[in-house]
N, C-alpha and C positions, 0 to 999 in steps of 0.2 A: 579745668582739670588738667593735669600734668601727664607728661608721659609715667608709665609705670604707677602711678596710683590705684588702690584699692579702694573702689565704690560702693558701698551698700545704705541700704536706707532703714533705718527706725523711725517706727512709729510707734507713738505713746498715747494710748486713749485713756479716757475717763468718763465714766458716764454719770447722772445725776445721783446717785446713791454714793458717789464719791470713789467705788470701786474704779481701781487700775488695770491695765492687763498690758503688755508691752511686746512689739515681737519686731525681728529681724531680719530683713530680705537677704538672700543669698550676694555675695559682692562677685566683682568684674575685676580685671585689670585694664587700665585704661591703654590700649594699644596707638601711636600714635605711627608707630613703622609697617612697610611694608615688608613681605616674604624677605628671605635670602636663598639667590642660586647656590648653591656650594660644586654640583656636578647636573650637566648634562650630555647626551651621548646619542648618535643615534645608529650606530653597529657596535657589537659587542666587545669590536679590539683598539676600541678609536682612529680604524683605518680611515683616508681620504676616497678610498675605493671597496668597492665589493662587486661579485660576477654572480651574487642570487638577487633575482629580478623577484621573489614572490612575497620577502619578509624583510622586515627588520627590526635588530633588537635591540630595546629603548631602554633608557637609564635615566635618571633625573632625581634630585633630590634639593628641597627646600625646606629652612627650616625658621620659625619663626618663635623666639622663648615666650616675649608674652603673652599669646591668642593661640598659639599654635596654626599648624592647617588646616582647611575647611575643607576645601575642593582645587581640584586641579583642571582647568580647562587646556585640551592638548587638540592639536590640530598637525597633519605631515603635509608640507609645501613643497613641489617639486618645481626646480627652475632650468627651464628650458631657452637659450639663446637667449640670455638674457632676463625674462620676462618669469615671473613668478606668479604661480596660483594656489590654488588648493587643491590638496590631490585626497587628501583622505580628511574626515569622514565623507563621503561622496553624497548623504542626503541631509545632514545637518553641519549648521554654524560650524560647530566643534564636537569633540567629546570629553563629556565633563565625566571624573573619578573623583571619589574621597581617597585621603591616604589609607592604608592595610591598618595603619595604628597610631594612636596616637603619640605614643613615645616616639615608634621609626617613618621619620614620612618619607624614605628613600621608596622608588618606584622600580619597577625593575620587570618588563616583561615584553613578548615578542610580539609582534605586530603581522598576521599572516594574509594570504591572499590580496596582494596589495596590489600585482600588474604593475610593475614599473617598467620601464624603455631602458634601451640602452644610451649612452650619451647624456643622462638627465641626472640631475643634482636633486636629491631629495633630503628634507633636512626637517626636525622634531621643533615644533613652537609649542610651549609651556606658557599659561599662564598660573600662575599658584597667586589662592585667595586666602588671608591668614581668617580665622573666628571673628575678627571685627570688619571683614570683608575690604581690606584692604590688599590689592593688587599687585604685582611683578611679574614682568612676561620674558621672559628670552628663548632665542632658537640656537641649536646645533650649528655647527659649520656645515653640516651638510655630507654626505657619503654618492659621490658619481656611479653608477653601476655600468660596468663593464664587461660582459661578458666574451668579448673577443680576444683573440692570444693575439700576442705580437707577430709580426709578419716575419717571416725566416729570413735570416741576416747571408746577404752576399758574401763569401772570403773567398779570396782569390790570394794563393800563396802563390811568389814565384821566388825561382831564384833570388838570393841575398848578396847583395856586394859590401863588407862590411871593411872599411878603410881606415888610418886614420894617420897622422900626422905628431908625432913626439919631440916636443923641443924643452928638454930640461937642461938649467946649470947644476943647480945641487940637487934636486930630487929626486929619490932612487924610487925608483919603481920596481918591484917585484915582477906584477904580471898583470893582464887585461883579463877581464873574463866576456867569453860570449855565451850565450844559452837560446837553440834552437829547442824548441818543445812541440811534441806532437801526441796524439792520443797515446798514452803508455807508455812515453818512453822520454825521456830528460835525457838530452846529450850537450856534454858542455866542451866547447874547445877553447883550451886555455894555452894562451899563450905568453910563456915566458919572456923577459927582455930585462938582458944584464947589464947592466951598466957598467964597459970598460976604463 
């Protein structure tokens, strides 16, 4: 059988009186591809970072024309220094869904009570199975959780020696401009230079 074929079966009986009766199984299409990714995601802004340690919220969409999707097996991997495990579902394999529909198999929903660390990579593994159980897995790039602010930046303003050295033949210069900037207040000292 080919890919994309439509299968079904007749049978044709007859019994000793010479009577007929004929009838027709329901057909298939022969699937011979797996899934397709189109999106997956696993915070809702496709940030590399987020500072909520308790959720996250997942996105993913595959789509298969001739079997359609079956089931979706998902599983959250966090990777710590390197090393990767499994972080959610915490007492099975995976956790298996059907798509909401069979027209839309986009997926779309938040993941709570998860206890993530700070420092740690956590990232959405999809596998989607079309109607003739045929397989595609991919994972997220993963979202770092961060909940600490940046550390307060040292400035040290001191006095400014601002210098400079002008050697033109034909070039006329107007003016230099400087700009000293402070909370509120933009002060510029502009200095002219004529060319005699």
């Amino acid at each position: 059988m080919e890919h994309k074929d439509e299968v079904y079966f007749e049978v044709h009986g007859v019994n000793g009186a010479e009577l007929e009766a004929a009838a027709r199984s329901d057909s298939f299409i022969v699937d011979h591809t797996p899934p397709i990714m189109t999106e997956i995601s696993d915070n809702k802004d496709g940030n590399r970072y987020q500072a909520d340690k308790s959720k996250l919220s997942l996105k993913w969409d595959f789509f298969d024309s001739e079997s359609g999707i079956g089931k979706y097996r998902t599983v959250i991997y966090e990777s710590r220094h390197g090393i990767k495990q499994k972080h959610w579902p915490a007492s099975e394999r995976y956790n298996e869904t059907k798509p909401m529909s069979t027209v839309n198999d986009k997926m779309d929903s938040t993941l709570g009570n998860l206890n993530m660390e700070d420092g740690v990579t956590y990232s959405l593994h999809v596998t989607a199975f079309d109607g003739a159980l045929l397989a595609t897995a991919h994972e997220s790039t993963g979202v770092l959780i961060d909940t600490t602010p940046p550390s307060t930046p040292k400035v040290n303003i001191s006095p400014t020696k601002l210098s400079w050295v002008l050697k033109t033949i034909q070039l006329s210069v107007l003016y230099y401009q400087y700009k000293f900037i402070s909370p509120g207040l933009l002060t510029c000292y502009v200095v002219h230079i004529n060319k005699s």
